[in-house]
Each structure stands twice: as C-alpha cells, then as structure tokens.
C-alpha positions, 0 to 999 in steps of 0.5 A: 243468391248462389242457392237460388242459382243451384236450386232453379238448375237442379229443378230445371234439369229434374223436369227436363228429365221428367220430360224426356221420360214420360215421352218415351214412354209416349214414343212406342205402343203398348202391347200390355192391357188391361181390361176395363169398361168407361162411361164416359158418355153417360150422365152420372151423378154422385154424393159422398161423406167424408172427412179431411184432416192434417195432423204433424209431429216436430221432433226436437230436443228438450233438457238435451233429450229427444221429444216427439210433439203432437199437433193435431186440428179438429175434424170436421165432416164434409158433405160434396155433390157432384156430376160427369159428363163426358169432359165435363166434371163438377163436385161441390163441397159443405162443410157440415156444423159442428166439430168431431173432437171436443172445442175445449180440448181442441179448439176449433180448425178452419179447413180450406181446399182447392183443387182439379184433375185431369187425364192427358193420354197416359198421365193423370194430373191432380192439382191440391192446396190445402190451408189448415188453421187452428191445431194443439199441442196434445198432452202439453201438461207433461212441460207445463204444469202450471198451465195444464192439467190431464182434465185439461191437458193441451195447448190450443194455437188457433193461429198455427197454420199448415198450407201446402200446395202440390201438382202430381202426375202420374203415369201407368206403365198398362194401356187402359190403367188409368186413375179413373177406372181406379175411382171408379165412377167414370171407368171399373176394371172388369178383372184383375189388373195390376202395372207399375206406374211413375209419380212426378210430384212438385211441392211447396208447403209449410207451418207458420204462426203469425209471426210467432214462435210456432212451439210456445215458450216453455218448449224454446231451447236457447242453444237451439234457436229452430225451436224459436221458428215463426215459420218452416216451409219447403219446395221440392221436386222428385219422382215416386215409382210404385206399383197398383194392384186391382182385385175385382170379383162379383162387383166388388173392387179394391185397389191399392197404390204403393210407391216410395222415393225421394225428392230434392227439397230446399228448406228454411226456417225463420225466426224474429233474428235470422233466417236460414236456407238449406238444400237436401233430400226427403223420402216421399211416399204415395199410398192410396185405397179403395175399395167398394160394390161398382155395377154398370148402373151404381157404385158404392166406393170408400176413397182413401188419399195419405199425402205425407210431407217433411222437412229434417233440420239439425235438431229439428224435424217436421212431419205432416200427413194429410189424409182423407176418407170419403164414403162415394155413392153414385148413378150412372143414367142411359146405361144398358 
C-alpha cells in the first residue's frame, strides 16, 4: 500500500512538471523557424509495406555464470492502405499469409496492433499497444541436449506473450518542425532543418506465460526464485530530450530523431509462491529514421520506429525492442 502511495506522488508530480513545462514553452513566440510546405488540404492517398516485430533478451544467472537469452517472434509482412484529408485520417492494415522465418524452428507469432496520433499546436501525441504471441528461445540445445539438436535447436513457447502500451508526446522546440513534415505525407521540409525537441513518454508493459514459468525447466535457478517468474511487467514515466536532424536535396529527404533519458520505473515479478514490487529507474532511448524522394505531387518514403523497454531486477534483466520498417508510397491530388 505504502508503494502504491509513493509510486501515485512521484507519477502525480512528474506530469505536473510536464505540464508546466510544455506551457511555458507554449506562453512565448518563437522566433526560430523553419521551412516547410503542408498539404493538409489536398486529398491524399497512400499504401505501404512493412513489417513489425519484438525480439528480447533476459539476462540471468546459470551454474553461477552469466547467460544472455534470446527471444525471438516470427515475422510476418503487413500490407496498410490509407488516406488524409485535412483533419481526416485513416489507415487499414492485413496481415499477408505466411511466415518470413521457418514454423519449425520458429513456430508461429500472432501480432496485434492498435493505435492513433495527433498534432495539438507544437505537441505531437502518438498512442500504441502492441500484443505479441508466440516467441523462441534460440539455440536452447546449448542447455538441453537431450530435447534440442543444432538441426533443430530452439525451444518454441507459443504462449509466451509481450504487450505494451505507450502514450508519447513530443515537443519540437522550432516553429514549423513538426512530426508530420518528418513523415512526410501531409508536410515536406523545403530545406535543411535541424531543433531539439522534449519526448513525454508513460509506459506499461511486460511478459507473461499463461501463468507458467516464462523460462523452461532446464533454465530454473533454485536460489533464484525470478528465473521461476510467470509474469514481469513495468509502468514508468519520464521525459527523453533529443535532437532531430533534416537534410533535404533535390526531392530527396532523410531525418533523423535521437534522444536519450531515464524514466521512473515500478516493476514486479510474479511467480506460483510470491510476488514482489519494486521501485527504480530505467534508460529510455528514442531513435527514428527516414528517408526518401517527396515531390509536390508523390512521395516514396522508408519509416523507421525502435521503441525499446527494460526491467533489471537482481539477477534478472528483461530487454525488449519493438521495431518496424515500412516502405510509403503515396499521392497527393489537386496539387499545382
């Protein structure tokens, strides 16, 4: 209960201070620009390919020496479809047939995504929950040999799953830099640009294993009772400062979004007998790229988005990155 208290103030007091910050930044005007073209007000259509996925380590402890475990989901490519007009926006998703990676060495990974962003004058808000079911424990033969081979050497866990759940904001300290412009569809950069920005970021997320241990029998360290845990999860707070960097030349753009900070982390792990509460700190990066050919008319963009996440207990240590690539076209009607 005490934890409960301590965690809710610190949370209570980081957002007012966010608050208070991105205000005034908001309470003056800023001279510093930047130049860029909208077309908010035409019709635009787009599609694009890509794919999403979510691999984790655990590092822990086996026969008193370190060991550094590999998870890894099945890929699968996605095909979206979308359109903006002016406040309007929509994208649809499939998910195409078939695996990248081979079912028997990798079994088969269900993916689930949901999420929506928006610009509120300087902020950009982006809004994600991911769902990953279905990873393996690579090159498991190297603990088991009895049940592995290097012809068949991972352990497939279709029920291990990943969520997370993320509500990021971010503020660009020029007039004009905004995350649209950076995406490139509904605004390009005309020139070279470059600010620094402040990244607000509230997250929760974890593992679990249908209440069984998430690492298998043969990895279980009796005098550590984390490598028995059915579940680690996280809710943590903080802000990431950054710097984005725009080069532009003959219609062709690249970007790039660097930031590095920490955030204030309450962390548990359960297991069949006990279940323990902590309260710490966490490194958060934020890196993104893109880059592509943008004209008034069309656009060919390759996106890029790493959301890394980690919880470090004594002895054990979650490391989870989920990333994506997507390949964007799209058209841009009623332009002169």
């Amino acid at each position: 209960m005490k934890l409960n208290l301590v965690l809710l103030k610190i949370c209570n007091v980081l957002i007012i201070n966010t608050l208070i910050l991105f205000s005034s930044f908001f309470s003056f005007t800023q001279k510093d620009t930047v130049s860029t073209t909208t077309f908010r007000d035409n019709f635009i259509v787009y599609n694009d390919l890509g794919f999403n996925t979510a691999p984790f380590n655990l590092e822990t402890m086996r026969n008193q020496l370190p060991i550094n475990l590999k998870f890894r989901n099945n890929i699968h490519d996605f095909y979206g479809l979308g359109c903006n007009y002016k406040w309007f926006s929509a994208r649809f998703s499939i998910q195409l047939p078939g695996s990248i990676k081979p079912t028997k060495n990798y079994g088969y990974s269900k993916y689930f995504h949901l999420g929506f962003d928006f610009t509120y004058k300087k902020v950009f808000f982006d809004v994600d929950f991911y769902r990953y079911r279905g990873f393996a424990l690579m090159d498991a033969y190297q603990y088991d040999s009895n049940q592995f081979s290097q012809k068949h050497p991972n352990d497939i866990m279709p029920l291990l799953t990943s969520k997370s759940f993320s509500i990021n904001m971010w503020y660009f300290h020029k007039k004009n830099f905004t995350m649209s412009a950076l995406r490139g569809k509904t605004a390009i950069f005309n020139k070279l640009a470059y600010t620094w920005y402040l990244k607000s970021t509230i997250n929760s997320f974890g593992l679990n294993n249908n209440d069984t241990p998430i690492l298998p029998y043969y990895l279980e360290d009796l005098n550590n009772t984390k490598t028995s845990a059915s579940s680690i999860r996280a809710f943590d707070i903080g802000i990431v400062p950054g710097f984005a960097f725009v080069y532009v030349k003959n219609h062709w753009n690249y970007s790039v979004l660097s930031g590095y900070g920490l955030v204030i982390q309450e962390k548990s792990y359960h297991t069949a007998q006990t279940s323990r509460n902590f309260i710490g700190l966490a490194p958060r990066y934020d890196i993104r790229v893109m880059g592509g050919y943008n004209t008034p008319s069309w656009f060919l963009m390759l996106h890029t988005d790493f959301d890394n996440k980690s919880i470090q207990f004594t002895g054990l240590k979650y490391v989870q990155t989920y990333f994506s690539i997507r390949l964007v076209g799209g058209y841009r009607f009623g332009v002169k």
